[in-house]
C-alpha positions as CSV (number, residue, x, y, z in Angstrom):
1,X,-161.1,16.8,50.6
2,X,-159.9,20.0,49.0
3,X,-156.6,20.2,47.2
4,X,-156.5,23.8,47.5
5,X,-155.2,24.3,50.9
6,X,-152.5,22.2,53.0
7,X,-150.7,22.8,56.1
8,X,-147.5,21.6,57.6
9,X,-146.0,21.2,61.7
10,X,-143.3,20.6,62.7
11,X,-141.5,20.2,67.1
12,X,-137.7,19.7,65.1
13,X,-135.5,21.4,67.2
14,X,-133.2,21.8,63.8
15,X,-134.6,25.0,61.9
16,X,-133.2,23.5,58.8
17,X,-135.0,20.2,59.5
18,X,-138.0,21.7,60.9
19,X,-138.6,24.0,57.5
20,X,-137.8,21.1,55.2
21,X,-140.2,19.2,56.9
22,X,-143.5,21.7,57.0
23,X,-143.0,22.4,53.2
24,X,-142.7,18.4,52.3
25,X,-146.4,18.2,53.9
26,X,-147.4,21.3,52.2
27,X,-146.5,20.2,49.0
28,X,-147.8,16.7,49.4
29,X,-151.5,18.3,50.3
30,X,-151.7,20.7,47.2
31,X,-152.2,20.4,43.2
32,X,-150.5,23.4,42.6
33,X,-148.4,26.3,43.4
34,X,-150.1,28.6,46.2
35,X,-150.8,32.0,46.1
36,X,-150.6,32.4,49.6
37,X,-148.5,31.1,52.5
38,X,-148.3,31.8,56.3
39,X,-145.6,31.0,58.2
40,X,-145.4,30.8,62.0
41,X,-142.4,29.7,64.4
42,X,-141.9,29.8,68.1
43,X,-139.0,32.2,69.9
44,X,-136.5,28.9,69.4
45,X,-136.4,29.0,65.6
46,X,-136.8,33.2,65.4
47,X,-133.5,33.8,65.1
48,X,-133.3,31.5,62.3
49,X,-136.7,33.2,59.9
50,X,-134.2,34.3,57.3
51,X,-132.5,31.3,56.3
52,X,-136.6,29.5,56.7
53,X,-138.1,32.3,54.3
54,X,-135.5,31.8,51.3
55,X,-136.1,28.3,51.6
56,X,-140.0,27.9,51.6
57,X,-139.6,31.1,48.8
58,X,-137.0,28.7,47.1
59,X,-138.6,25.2,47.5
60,X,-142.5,26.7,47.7
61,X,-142.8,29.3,46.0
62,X,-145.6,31.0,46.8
63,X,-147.1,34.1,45.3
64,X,-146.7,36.0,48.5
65,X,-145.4,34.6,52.0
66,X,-146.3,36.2,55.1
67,X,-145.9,35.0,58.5
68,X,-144.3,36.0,62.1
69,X,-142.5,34.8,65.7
70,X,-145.1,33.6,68.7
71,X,-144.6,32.3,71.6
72,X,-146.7,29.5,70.6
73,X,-148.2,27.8,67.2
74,X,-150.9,26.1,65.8
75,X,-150.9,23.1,63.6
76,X,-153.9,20.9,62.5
77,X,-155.5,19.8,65.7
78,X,-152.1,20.3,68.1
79,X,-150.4,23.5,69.8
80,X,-147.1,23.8,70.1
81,X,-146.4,25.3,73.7
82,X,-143.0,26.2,75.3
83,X,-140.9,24.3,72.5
84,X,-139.2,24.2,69.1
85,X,-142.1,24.7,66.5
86,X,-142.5,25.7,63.1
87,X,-146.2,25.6,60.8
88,X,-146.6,26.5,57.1
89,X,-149.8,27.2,55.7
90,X,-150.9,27.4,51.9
91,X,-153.5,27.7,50.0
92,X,-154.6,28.9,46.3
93,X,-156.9,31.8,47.7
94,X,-156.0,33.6,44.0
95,X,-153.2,36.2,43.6
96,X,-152.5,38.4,46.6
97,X,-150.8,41.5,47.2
98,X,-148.6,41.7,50.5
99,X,-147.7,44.8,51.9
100,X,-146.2,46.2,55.1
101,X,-147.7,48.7,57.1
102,X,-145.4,51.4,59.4
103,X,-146.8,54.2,61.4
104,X,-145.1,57.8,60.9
105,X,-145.4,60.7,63.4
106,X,-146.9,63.9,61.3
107,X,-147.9,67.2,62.4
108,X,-151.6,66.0,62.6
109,X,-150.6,62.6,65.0
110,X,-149.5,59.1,63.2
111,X,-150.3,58.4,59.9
112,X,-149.7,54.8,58.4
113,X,-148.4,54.4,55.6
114,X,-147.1,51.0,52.9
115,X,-150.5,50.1,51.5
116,X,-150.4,49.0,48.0
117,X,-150.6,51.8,45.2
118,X,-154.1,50.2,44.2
119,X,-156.5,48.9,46.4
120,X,-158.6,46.4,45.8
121,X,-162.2,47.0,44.9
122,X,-164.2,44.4,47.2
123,X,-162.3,42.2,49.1
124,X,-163.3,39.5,50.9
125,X,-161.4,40.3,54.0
126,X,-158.2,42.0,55.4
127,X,-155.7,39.9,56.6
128,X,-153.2,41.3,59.3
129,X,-149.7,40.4,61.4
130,X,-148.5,42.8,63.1
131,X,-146.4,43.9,66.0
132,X,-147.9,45.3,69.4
133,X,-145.1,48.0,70.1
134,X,-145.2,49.7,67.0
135,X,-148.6,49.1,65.2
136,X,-151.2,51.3,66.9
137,X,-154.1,47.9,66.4
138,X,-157.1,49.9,68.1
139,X,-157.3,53.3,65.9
140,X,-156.1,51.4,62.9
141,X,-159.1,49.0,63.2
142,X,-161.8,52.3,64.1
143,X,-160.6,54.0,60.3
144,X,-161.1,50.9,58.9
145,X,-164.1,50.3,59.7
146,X,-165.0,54.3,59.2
147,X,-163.4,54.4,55.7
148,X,-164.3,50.9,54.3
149,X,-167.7,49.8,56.6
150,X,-168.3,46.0,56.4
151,X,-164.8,44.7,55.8
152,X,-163.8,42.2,58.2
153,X,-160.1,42.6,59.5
154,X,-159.0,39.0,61.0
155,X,-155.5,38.6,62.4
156,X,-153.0,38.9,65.6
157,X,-150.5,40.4,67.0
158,X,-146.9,39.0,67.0
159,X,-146.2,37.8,70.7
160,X,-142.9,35.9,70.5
161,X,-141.4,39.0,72.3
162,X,-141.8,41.2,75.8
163,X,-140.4,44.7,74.4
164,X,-140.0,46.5,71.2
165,X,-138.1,45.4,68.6
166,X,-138.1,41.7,69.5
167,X,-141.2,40.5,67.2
168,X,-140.1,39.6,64.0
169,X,-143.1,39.5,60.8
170,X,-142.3,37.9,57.5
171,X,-143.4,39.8,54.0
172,X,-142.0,37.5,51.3
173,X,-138.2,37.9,51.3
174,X,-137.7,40.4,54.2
175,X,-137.7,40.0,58.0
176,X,-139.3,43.1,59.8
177,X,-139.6,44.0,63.2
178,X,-141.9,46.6,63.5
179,X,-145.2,47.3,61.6
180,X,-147.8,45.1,60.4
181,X,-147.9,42.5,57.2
182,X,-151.1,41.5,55.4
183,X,-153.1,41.1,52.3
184,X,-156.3,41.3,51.4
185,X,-158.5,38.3,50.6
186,X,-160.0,38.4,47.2
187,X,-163.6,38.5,46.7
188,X,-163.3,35.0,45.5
189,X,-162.9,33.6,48.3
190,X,-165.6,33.0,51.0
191,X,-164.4,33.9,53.9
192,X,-166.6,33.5,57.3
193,X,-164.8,34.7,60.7
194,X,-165.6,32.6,64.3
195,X,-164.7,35.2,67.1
196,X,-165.4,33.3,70.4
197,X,-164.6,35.0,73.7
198,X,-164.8,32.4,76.1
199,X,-167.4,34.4,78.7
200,X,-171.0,34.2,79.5
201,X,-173.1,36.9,80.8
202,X,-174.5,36.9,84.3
203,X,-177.0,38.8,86.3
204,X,-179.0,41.7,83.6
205,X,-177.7,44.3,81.4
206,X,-177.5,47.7,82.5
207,X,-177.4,51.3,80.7
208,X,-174.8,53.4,81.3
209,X,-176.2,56.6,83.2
210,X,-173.0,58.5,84.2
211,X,-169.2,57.7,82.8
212,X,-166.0,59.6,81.7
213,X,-163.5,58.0,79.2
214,X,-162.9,54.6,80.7
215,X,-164.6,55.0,84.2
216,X,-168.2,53.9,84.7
217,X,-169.6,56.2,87.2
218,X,-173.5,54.7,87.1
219,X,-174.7,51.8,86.0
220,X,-178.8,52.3,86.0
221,X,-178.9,55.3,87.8
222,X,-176.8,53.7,90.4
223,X,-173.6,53.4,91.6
224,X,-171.6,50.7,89.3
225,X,-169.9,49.1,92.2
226,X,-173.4,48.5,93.7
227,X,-174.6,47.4,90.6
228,X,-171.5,44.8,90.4
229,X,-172.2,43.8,94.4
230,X,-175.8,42.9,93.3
231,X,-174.9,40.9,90.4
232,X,-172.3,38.5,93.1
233,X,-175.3,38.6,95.7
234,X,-177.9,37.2,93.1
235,X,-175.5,34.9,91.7
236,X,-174.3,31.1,92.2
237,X,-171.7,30.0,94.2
238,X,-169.7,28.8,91.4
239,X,-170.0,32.4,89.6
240,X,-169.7,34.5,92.8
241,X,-165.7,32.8,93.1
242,X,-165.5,33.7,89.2
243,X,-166.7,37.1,89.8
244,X,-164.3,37.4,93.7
245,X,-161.5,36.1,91.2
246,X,-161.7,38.2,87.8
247,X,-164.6,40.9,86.5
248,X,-165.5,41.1,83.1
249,X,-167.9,43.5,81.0
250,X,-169.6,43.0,77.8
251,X,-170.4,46.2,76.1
252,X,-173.2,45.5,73.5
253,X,-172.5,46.6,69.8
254,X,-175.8,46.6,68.2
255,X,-177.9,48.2,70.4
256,X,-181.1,47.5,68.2
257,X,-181.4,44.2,69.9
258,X,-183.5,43.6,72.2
259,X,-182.2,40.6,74.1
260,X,-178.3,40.2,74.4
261,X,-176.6,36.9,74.3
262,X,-172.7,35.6,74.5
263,X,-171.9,37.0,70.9
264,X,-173.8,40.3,70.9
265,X,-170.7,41.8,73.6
266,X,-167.2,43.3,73.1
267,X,-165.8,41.5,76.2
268,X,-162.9,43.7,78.2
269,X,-161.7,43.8,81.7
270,X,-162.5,45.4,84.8
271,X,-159.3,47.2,85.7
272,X,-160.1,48.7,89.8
273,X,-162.5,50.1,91.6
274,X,-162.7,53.4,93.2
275,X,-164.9,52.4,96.4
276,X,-165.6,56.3,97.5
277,X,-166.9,57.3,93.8
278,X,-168.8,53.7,93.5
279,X,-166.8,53.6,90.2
280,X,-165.4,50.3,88.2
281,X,-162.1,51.0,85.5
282,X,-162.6,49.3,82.6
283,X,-159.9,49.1,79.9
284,X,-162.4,50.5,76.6
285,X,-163.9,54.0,76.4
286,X,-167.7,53.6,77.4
287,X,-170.2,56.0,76.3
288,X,-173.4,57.2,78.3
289,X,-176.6,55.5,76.7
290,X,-174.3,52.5,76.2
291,X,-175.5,48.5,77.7
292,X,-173.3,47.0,79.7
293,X,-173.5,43.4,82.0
294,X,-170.9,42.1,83.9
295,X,-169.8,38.7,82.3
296,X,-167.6,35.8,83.8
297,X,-165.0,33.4,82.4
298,X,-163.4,30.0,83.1
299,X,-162.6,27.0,81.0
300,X,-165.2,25.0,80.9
301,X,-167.3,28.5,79.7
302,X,-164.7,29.6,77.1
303,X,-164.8,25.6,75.8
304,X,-168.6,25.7,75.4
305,X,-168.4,29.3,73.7
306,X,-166.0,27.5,70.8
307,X,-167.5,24.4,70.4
308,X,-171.5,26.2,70.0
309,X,-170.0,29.1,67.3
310,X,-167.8,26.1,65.7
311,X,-170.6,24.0,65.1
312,X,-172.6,25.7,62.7
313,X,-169.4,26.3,60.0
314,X,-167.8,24.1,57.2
315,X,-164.7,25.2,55.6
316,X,-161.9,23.7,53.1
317,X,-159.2,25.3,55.4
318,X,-159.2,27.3,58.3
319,X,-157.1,30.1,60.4
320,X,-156.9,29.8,64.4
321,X,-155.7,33.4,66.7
322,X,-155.8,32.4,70.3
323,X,-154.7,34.4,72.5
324,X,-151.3,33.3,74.5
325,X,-154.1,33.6,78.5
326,X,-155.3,30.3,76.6
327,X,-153.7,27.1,76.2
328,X,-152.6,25.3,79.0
329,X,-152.6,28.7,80.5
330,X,-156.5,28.1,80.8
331,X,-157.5,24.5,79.5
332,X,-156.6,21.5,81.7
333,X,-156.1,19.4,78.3
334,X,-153.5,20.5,75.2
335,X,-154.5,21.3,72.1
336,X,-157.4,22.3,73.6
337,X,-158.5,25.2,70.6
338,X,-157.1,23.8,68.1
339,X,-158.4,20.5,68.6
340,X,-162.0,22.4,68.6
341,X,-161.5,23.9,65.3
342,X,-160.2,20.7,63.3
343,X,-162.3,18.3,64.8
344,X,-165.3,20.7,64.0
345,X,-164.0,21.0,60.0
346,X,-163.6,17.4,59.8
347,X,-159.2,17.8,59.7
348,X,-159.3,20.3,57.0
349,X,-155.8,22.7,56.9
350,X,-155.5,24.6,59.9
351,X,-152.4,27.1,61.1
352,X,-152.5,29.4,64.0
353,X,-150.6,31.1,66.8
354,X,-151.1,32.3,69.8
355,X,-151.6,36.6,70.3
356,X,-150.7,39.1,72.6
357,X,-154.2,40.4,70.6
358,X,-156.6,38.8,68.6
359,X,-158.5,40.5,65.2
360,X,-161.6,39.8,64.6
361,X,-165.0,41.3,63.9
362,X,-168.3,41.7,66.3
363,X,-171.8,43.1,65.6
364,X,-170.4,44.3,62.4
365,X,-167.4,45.8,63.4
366,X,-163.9,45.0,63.9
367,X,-161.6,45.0,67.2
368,X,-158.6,44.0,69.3
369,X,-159.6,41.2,71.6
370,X,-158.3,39.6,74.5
371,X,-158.4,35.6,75.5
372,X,-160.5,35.2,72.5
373,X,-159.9,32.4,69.4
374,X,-160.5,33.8,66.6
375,X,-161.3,31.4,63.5
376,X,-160.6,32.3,59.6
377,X,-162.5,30.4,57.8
378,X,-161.8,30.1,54.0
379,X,-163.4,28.2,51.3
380,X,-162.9,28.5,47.1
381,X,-160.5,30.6,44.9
């Protein structure tokens, strides 16, 4: 196995202890000095990132350090839910770049600003931390993928707090809490991104015939609630409870296809319906011409989706974003993502947390997701 990349966990309810502990393993697992190193600690140790970056900077020293507070972490094959947690990640990816990202209010809207004073030419990937309340993640992701097409943005957002200012981010020495923190990848490394969204399609896709920002008027020249009431009525018992219980909708990216299957949809939510109007809500814009089908989720669907996409993919080391609806929120068994990931890669290095927003690419493009695990794969330097 690969020397390159190691990672660390640690449920000591001692910051101190916690910290020495995640860098020991670190430093067992690698032949070198890394280049890069996440961090990730649950709400009990945030207070304490300060005293835990100077340390791993001091006893580590990595190239750059990035890392941030969630309400839950990742750690080889185990998550760390509602308790003391701390992981550290490492790897020689090749020399990095960290930067921090803050959005300004201009005469012409926000603008952000922080990126490095010379970008890099081709790299393999962008990756980002950053904080819900301040960091606009849906606009930043549509320029990104307007100004540099084809590079895949992978990430989360920081969930270890319910209002602004809480989240804290790590950018090597300093604690932030606002923004976003990344680096991008270098085009040594090959990076291959996993972005499973747990649901599975049911009934047929429809175009969109008649909509207005988020509201779906018609769905095949009919009204969408109809179109929603015929997809229950033709369905099984098991998805007609699914359905009563929580609506989905996949909007398909590449519309060239011509059959759709799980990982052809942007998944979002059904918000309301407006009975009168025969209108569904759904939190995305939705354009006329557009193909939408209404898609269902439950555990044993969202465990199926994982283990299928994982299965295909080998990796030295490996990057899990799950969303903090997961967990024991939606599995009956722990570890239930994580476990996926590193059993499918055969134990190699794998650090995570759980995001109040995923970051990962479909169809080409890249977006904020919800409920979704979204994998990092890395291999070389």
């Amino acid at each position: 196995m690969s020397r390159a990349y190691a990672a660390g966990l640690s449920q000591h309810p001692s910051p101190a202890v916690a910290v020495g502990e995640v860098v020991g393993q670190v430093l067992d697992g690698l032949d070198g000095p890394p280049d890069l190193a996440l961090l990730f600690v649950t709400p009990p140790h945030a207070g304490a990132l300060d005293d835990a970056v100077r340390a791993i900077r001091e006893l580590l020293a990595p190239g750059a350090l990035l890392g941030c507070a969630a309400v839950s972490v990742v750690g080889g094959g185990r998550e760390v839910e509602q308790s003391p947690g701390v992981v550290l990640w490492a790897g020689m990816t090749g020399p990095v770049t960290p930067f921090h990202l803050t959005v300004e209010e201009t005469p012409d809207g926000q603008t952000v600003t922080g990126w490095p004073d010379q970008l890099p030419d081709d790299p393999s990937a962008l990756l980002l931390l950053a904080d819900p309340f301040s960091f606009p993640a849906d606009p930043f992701l549509q320029r990104l993928d307007q100004d540099r097409p084809g590079l895949v943005a992978v990430g989360g957002m920081a969930s270890a707090a319910r209002g602004p200012g809480g989240n804290r981010l790590v950018i090597d020495d300093a604690v932030v809490s606002a923004g976003a923190v990344g680096v991008f990848l270098p085009a040594s490394l090959t990076v291959a991104t996993v972005v499973s969204q747990g649901c599975r399609p049911v009934g047929t896709p429809f175009a969109v015939t008649r909509a207005e920002d988020n509201i779906v008027y018609e769905l095949g020249g009919k009204p969408a609630l109809d179109r929603l009431q015929e997809v229950a009525a033709g369905a099984t018992e098991a998805d007609r409870r699914l359905l009563s219980q929580f609506v989905h909708i996949g909007r398909v990216i590449d519309e060239r296809k011509v059959d759709f299957d799980r990982g052809d949809f942007l998944i979002r939510n059904v918000l309301g319906a407006d009975p009168r109007a025969g209108a569904i809500m759904v939190n995305d814009v939705v354009e006329v011409g557009s193909t939408l089908q209404f898609q269902v989720r439950d555990a044993i669907s969202a465990g199926e989706d994982l283990t299928h996409l994982m299965a295909s993919h080998t990796a030295e080391a490996a990057l899990l974003f799950t969303c903090n609806g997961r967990g024991s929120h939606m599995f009956p068994a722990p570890d239930h993502d994580a476990s996926v990931v590193s059993a499918s890669l055969g134990g190699a290095p794998l650090a995570g947390m759980f995001c109040a927003g995923e970051l990962g690419p479909i169809g080409g493009r890249n977006f904020v997701h919800g409920f979704t695990a979204s994998v990092v794969l890395l291999s070389g330097s």
